[in-house]
N, C-alpha and C positions, 0 to 999 in steps of 0.2 A: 397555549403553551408553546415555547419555544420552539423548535425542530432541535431534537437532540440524540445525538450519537455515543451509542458505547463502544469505547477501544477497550480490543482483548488485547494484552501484550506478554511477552515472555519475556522479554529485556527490558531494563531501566530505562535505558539509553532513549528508547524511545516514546514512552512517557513524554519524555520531556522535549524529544524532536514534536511529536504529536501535540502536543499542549502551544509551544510555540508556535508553529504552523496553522493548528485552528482559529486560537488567539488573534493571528496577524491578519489571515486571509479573512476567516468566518466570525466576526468579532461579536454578532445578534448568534450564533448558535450557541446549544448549551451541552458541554459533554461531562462523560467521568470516564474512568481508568478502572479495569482490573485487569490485574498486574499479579501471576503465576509463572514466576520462573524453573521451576519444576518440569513444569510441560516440556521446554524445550529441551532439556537434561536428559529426559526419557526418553524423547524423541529422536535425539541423535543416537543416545544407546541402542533405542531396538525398535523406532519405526513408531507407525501412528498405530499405538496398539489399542483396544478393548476398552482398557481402561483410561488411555489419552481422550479417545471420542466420547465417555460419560463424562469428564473430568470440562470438556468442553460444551457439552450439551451441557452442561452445570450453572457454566458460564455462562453461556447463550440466553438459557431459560432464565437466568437471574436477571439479566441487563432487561430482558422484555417486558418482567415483571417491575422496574424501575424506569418502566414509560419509555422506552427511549424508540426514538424511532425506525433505526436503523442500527446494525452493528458493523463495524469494522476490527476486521481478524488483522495486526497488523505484521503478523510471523509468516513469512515466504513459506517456511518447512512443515506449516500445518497449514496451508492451503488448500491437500489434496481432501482433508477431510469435510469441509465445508460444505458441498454438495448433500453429504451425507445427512448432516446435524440439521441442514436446512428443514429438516420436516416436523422438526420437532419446536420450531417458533413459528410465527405466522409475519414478524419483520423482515426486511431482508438481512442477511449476511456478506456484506463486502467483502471480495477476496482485494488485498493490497497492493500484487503486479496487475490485477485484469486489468484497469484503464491503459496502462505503460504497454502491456504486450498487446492491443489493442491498436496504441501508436505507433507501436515498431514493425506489427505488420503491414502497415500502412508507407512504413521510411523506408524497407526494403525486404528481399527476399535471405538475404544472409542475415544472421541475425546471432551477434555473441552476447552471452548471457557471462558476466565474470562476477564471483561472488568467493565465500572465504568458507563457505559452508557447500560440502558437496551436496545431503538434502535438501539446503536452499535451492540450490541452481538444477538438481532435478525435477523439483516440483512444478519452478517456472516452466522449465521445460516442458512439462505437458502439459500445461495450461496454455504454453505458446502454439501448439500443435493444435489443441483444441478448438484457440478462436481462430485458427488460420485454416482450419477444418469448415468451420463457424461461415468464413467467408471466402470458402470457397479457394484459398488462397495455397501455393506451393514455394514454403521456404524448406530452408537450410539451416539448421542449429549447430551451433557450434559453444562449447562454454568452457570459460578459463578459468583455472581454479589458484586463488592465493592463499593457501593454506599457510606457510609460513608467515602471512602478515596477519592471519586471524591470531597466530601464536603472541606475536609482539604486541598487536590490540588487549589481548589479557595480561602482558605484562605492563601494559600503559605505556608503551614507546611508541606514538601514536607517527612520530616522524619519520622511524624506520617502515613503519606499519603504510605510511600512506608511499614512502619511496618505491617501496616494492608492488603495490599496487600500480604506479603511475607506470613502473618495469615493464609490467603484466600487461595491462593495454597495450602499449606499442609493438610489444612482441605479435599480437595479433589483429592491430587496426586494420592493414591493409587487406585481411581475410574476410572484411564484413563490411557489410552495409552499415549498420548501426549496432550500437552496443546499446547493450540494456544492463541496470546497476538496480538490481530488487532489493537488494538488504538496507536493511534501516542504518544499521552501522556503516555502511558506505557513502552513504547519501551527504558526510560533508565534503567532498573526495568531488560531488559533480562540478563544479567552477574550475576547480584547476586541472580536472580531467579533458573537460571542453577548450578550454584552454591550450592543453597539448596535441592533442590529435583532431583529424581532419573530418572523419566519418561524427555524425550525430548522435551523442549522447543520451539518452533517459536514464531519469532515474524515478521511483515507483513513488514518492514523495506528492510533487509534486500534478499527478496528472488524476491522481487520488483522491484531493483538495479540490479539485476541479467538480471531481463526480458528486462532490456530498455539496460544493455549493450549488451545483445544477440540481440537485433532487431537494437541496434547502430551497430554493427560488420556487420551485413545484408545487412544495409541501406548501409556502407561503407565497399565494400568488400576490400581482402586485394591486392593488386596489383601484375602481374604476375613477375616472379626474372628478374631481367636487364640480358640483354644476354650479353656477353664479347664485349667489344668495341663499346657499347652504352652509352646512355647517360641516365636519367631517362625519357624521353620523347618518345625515342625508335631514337633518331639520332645517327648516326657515328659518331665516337671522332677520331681526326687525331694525330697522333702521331709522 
């Protein structure tokens, strides 16, 4: 059976970032989507509540029961629930920034987190602390918030929306080492971000892709070389 991955998602948007990205990168992997925007509605309202963690253990337990190997949660704002749910499957659960906050404590000690959602950029936030806990390590968090370009994104002024963003960066690149970009909806924003300022860029996309191809190559090791006069099964070929 393939190696195959279930994305949980809360936005559309990323469905379709997700699907492309697999597609291109992991092209032998096999995935599916559930897709509950609800969750995220609740979640900005009133926090990871009671009935957010059943509503996700829901999910969880569903994708395990559809073979999948592994899961990826791909919502920054329910990340902090993950830990929790994890007892209740026996695959693992991917959280979306761990790989990225994993390489930006590695690119430095200052470390800004800009995102359009203040739960977003809190949750990063302790998950940044945790693996810099993890290894031992002494940053500095700092996160910038573009609330007004999350507004123009829901009106589809995606120009205004990405102008005010690019604002946002520069006002604070020279306060950090690296910036780090968690939100799915940001993520077409990294090329012309890198682009303009000088500190190192992440974005949670990419380093994410990385993880599930290293745990796909795992899952499917590579096969030992055909000896001469075999076959790929390991039989003798007659000649």
């Amino acid at each position: 059976m393939a190696f195959t991955v279930a994305l949980i998602h809360t936005r559309l948007r990323s469905v379709d970032l997700f699907n492309r990205e697999i597609s291109l990168h992991l092209p032998h992997v096999f995935k599916f989507n559930i897709l509950d925007e609800t969750i995220l509605f609740e979640a900005v309202q009133n926090g990871l509540t009671p009935r957010i963690l059943d509503r996700l253990v829901q999910h969880y337990t569903w994708a395990e029961r559809m073979k999948a190997h592994v899961i990826l949660n791909t919502s920054t704002i329910l990340e902090p629930a993950v830990p929790s749910c994890q007892e209740f499957v026996s695959i693992p659960i991917l959280r979306l920034s761990e790989p990225m906050c994993d390489q930006a404590v590695s690119e430095g000690s200052r470390i800004c987190i800009l995102g359009n959602l203040e739960q977003a950029t809190a949750a990063v936030a302790g998950l940044l602390e945790q693996v810099a806990a993890r290894r031992e390590r002494k940053i500095q968090i700092m996160t910038k918030h573009v609330l007004e370009a999350a507004e123009q994104l829901d009106m589809g002024d995606w120009d205004m929306h990405n102008r005010l963003v690019v604002e946002a960066v520069r006002e604070v690149e020279d306060q950090c080492d690296v910036l780090i970009i968690p939100q799915i909806s940001l993520q077409p924003l990294l090329p012309a971000l890198k682009r303009e300022i000088d500190v190192p860029v992440l974005g949670s996309a990419e380093p994410i892709i990385a993880r599930l191809a290293k745990m796909a190559r795992e899952r499917t090791p590579t096969p030992p070389p055909q000896a001469p006069g075999t076959t790929a099964s390991g039989e003798a070929t007659v000649v």
